[in-house]
N, C-alpha and C positions, 0 to 999 in steps of 0.2 A: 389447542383446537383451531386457533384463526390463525395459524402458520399452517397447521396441516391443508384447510380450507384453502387458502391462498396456493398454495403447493397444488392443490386437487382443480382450482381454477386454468391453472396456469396451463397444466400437463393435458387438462378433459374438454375446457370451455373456453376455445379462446374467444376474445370480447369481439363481440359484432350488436351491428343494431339491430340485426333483421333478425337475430335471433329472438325466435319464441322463449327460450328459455330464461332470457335475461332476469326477470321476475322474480324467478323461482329459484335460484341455483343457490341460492344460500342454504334455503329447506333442504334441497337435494341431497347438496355436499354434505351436510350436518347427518341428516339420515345415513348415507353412503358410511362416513366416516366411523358413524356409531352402530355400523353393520346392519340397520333396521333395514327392512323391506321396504324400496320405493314404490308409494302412491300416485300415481298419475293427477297431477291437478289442472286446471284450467288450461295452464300456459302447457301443457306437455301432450292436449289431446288435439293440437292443431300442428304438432310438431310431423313433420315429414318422415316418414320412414323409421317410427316410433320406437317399434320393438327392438329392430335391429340395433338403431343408436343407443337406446335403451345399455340393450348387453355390454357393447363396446361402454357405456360409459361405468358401466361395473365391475368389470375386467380391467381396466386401465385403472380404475378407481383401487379397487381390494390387491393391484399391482402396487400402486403408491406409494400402499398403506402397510404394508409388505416391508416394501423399500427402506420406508421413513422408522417403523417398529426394527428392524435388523441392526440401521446405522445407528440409533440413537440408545436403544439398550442390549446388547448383545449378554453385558453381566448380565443383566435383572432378568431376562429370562432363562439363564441356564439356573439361575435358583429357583425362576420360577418352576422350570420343568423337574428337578429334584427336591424339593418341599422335606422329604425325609431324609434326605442327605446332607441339607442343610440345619436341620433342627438335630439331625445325630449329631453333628461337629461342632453344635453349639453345648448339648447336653457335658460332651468328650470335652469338649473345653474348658467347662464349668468345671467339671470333677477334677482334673486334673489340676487347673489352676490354683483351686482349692487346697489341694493339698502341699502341692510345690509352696504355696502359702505360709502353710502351719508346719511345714518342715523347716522350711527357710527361719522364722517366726520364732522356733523352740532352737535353734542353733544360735540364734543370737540372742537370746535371753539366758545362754550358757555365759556369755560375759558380759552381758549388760541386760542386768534384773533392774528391768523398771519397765511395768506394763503403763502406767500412765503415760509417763514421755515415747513409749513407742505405740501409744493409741494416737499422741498428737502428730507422731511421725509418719504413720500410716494416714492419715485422715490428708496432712499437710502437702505429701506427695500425688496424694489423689486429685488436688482443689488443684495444683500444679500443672498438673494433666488437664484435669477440667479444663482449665483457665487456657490452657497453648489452644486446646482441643477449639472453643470460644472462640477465640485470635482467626481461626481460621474457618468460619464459620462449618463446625464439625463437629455436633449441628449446631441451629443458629441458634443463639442464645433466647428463651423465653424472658419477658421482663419480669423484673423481680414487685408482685404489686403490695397493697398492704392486707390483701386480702389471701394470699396465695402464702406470705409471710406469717398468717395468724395462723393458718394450715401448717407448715412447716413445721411450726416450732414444739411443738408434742411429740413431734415425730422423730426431729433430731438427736432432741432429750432423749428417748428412748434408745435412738440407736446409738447414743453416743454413751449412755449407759451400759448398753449392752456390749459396746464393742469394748470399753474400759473391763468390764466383769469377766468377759473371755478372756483378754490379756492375762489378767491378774489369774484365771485358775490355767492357762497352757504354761506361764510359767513360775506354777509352785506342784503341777501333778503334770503325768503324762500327755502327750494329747491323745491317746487314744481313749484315757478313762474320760478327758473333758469333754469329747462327742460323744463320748456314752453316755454321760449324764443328761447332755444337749438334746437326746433322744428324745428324753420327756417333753420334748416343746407341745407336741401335741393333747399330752395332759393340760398342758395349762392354756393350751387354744381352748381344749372343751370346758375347761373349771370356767373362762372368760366371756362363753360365749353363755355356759347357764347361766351365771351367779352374777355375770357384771351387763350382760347383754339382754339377760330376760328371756334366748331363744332356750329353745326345748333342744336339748341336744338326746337323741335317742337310746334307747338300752342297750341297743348291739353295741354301740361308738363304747360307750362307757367297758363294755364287757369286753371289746376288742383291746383294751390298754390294759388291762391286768397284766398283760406278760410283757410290758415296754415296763411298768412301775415295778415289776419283781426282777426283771432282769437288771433293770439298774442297781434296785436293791443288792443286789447277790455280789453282779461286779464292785458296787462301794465296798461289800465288807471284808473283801478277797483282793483287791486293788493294792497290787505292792508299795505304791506312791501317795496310796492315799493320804489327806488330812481336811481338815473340815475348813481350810480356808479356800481349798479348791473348789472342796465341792458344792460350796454355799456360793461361792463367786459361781459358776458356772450355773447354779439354778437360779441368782439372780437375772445373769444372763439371759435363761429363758422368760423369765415374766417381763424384762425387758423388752423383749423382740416380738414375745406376744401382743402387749400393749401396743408398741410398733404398728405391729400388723393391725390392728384396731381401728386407730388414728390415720393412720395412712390411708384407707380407701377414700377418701372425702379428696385428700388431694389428688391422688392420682386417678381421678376424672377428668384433672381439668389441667395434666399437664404430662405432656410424656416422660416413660423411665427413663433415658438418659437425661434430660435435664433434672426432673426428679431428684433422681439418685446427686447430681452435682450440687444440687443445691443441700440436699441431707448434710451430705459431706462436710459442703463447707461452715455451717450453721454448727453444726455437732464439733469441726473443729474449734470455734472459737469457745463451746461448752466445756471440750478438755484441756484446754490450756491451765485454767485457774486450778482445777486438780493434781494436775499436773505438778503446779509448780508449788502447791502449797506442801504436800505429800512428799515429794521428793525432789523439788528443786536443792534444798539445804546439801543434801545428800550428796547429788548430783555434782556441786558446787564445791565442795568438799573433796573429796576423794574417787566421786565413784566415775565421773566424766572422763579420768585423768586415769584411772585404772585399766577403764574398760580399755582405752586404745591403745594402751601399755601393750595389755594379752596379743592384740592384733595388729598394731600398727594405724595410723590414722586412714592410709586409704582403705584398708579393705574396711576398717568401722563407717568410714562413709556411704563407700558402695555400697555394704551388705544393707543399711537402711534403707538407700534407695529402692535396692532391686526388690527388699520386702514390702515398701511402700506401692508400690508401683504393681506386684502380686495381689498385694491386698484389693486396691483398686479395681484393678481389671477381671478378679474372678467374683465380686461383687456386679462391676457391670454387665460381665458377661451374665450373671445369673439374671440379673431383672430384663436382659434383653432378651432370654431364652423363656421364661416365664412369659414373658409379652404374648410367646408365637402357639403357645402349647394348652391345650384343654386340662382339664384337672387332673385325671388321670395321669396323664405326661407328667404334668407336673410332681403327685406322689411320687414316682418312679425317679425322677430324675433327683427327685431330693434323697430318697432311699441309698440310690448308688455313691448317691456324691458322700454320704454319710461313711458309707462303706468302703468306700475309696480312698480317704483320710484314716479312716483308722486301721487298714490293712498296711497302708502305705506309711505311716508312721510308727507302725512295728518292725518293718523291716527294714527303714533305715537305722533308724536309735537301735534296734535289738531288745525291745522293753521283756524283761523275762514278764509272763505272767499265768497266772494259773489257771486249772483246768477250771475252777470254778467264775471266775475272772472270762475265761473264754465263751463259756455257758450264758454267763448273764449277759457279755454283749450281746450271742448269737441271740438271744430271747429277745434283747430290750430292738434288735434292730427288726426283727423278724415282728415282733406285735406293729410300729411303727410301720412297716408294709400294710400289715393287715388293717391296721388303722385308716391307713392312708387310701387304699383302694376301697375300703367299706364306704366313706367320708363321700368319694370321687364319684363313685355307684350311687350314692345317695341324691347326690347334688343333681345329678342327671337325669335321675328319676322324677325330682322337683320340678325340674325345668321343662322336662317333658309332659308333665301332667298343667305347669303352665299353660303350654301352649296348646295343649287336648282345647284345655278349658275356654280360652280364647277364639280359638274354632267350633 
């Protein structure tokens, strides 16, 4: 503002004594700048030829302003002026990523089974990014406090549970059956929010999951991959990411998603290390370090970590920065497809045969999941608008 001021002095007001204006032009410029409507004040009603100079100083003014808005953000408003073409390319990014992800993810857990060591490998790659990202202030780094710290740390637990419990069921089942079962996160939003939260969660929500709980039902018992190490890993995962979801709104008041998310990251890495190495260090160490890069050779085992680390990463951030911009609805929606996009997308690379009944229970368990999810969205909406009735 006291650049643009100075800039608006320069070009409208050049300094004289005998101007009447002298007094004033700070109020002016500020008003001018911030589009309000000039009030004539003391020093402006002795001014000579009022109205006329008037206009000229608002026309060369909203010229300026013009000027100085074109040179300085040219990007920021062509997103501005597209608002849904950028929140599509975000949504398009998120799902895509996502699944380029868990494709990537189950190709290398074809020779190297160890979801621990590639929890720490994905988490390690991220803080990596984080950290260059930091380096250059992109963005700037939040300080780390001990109150921001006692936030964190529930949170990381949870995600770094959660992200250990996915590894371990995409690589001992399908990943198509493991986002089926993922489906259910919503059951266990509503079981968390009755039973552990004390809110009333309503009859419709309840009634609207019956067909996510049967359809997962039907796809476990018909799942050619199935076993119960999967599919117990993958439902821990969701009471994982539930709890997550819990614990996190407290911090994320008081601190943006990308730093957010980098600090999760790195916090949860140091939680999977000790898993990590107690689990399958010996292992590792032994034979299977030495095997894996056998199959493939050391650089593509290198690279392929990296470039999954690095997937992993970025369709995580891209989703909390896409959630950032979007209403609840958006939100449902966007979670729906991405769901839908990974498991469409991982059948038709792998080729997973599976059965009619197997096809049945996803299409159910994804389709209640929608219906859930816009019910929830409609809901939330309705609340906030009867807020603000009440307020007025």
């Amino acid at each position: 503002m006291d650049r643009c001021c100075a800039h608006l002095r320069l070009r409208c007001f050049p300094i004289s004594k005998e101007s009447p204006l002298q007094f004033h032009r700070p109020a002016l410029l500020v008003r001018l700048a911030a589009g309000k409507s000039v009030i004539p004040g003391p020093g402006l009603t002795d001014f000579p030829g009022k109205k006329s100079s008037l206009r000229l100083v608002c026309s060369r003014a909203a010229a300026a302003a013009a000027e100085e808005r074109d040179h300085n953000s040219g990007a920021s408003s062509f997103l501005d002026q597209y608002p849904a073409l950028t929140t599509g390319s975000l949504f398009l990014s998120w799902s895509l990523l996502n699944a380029v992800f868990n494709v990537l993810n189950k190709q290398v857990f074809h020779y190297f089974p160890y979801p621990c060591t590639m929890s720490v490998i994905h988490l390690a790659v991220g803080v990596t990014y984080c950290s260059v990202c930091w380096a250059f202030g992109m963005p700037k780094r939040v300080p780390l406090s001990k109150e921001l710290m006692r936030l964190l740390l529930p949170v990381s637990f949870c995600h770094a549970l959660g992200h250990i419990m996915t590894n371990i069921s995409s690589s001992t089942v399908a990943v198509s059956f493991t986002h089926t079962v993922k489906a259910l996160e919503p059951f266990f939003n509503a079981s968390a929010s009755q039973f552990l939260l004390g809110q009333s969660v309503p009859f419709a929500l309840w009634l609207s999951l019956i067909p996510v709980v049967a359809g997962v039902s039907l796809a476990s018992l018909t799942e050619v991959s199935f076993n119960w190490k999967g599919f117990l890993s993958a439902m821990t995962s969701n009471a994982a990411y539930t709890y997550r979801n819990i614990v996190s709104k407290e911090a994320m008041a008081t601190i943006d998603s990308t730093n957010l998310y980098a600090y999760i990251s790195l916090i949860s890495l140091f939680m999977c290390i000790p898993p990590a190495l107690l689990i399958e260090g010996p292992s590792l160490v032994k034979h299977g370090l030495a095997t894996s890069v056998a199959k493939v050779g050391i650089r593509k085992f290198v690279a392929d970590l990296i470039v999954v680390g690095v997937f992993y990463h970025l369709y995580n951030q891209v989703g909390n920065n896409t959630l950032e911009r979007v209403a609840p609805l958006s939100h449902a929606v966007g979670n729906v497809l991405k769901r839908v996009v990974v498991i469409v997308f991982s059948i038709l690379v792998f080729g997973n045969r599976i059965t009619k009944q197997t096809a049945v229970g996803t299409t159910m368990a994804i389709g209640g999941v929608a219906f859930y999810s816009f019910a929830k969205a409609k809901l939330d909406e309705m609340k906030q608008r009867a807020l603000l009735n009440q307020k007025h």
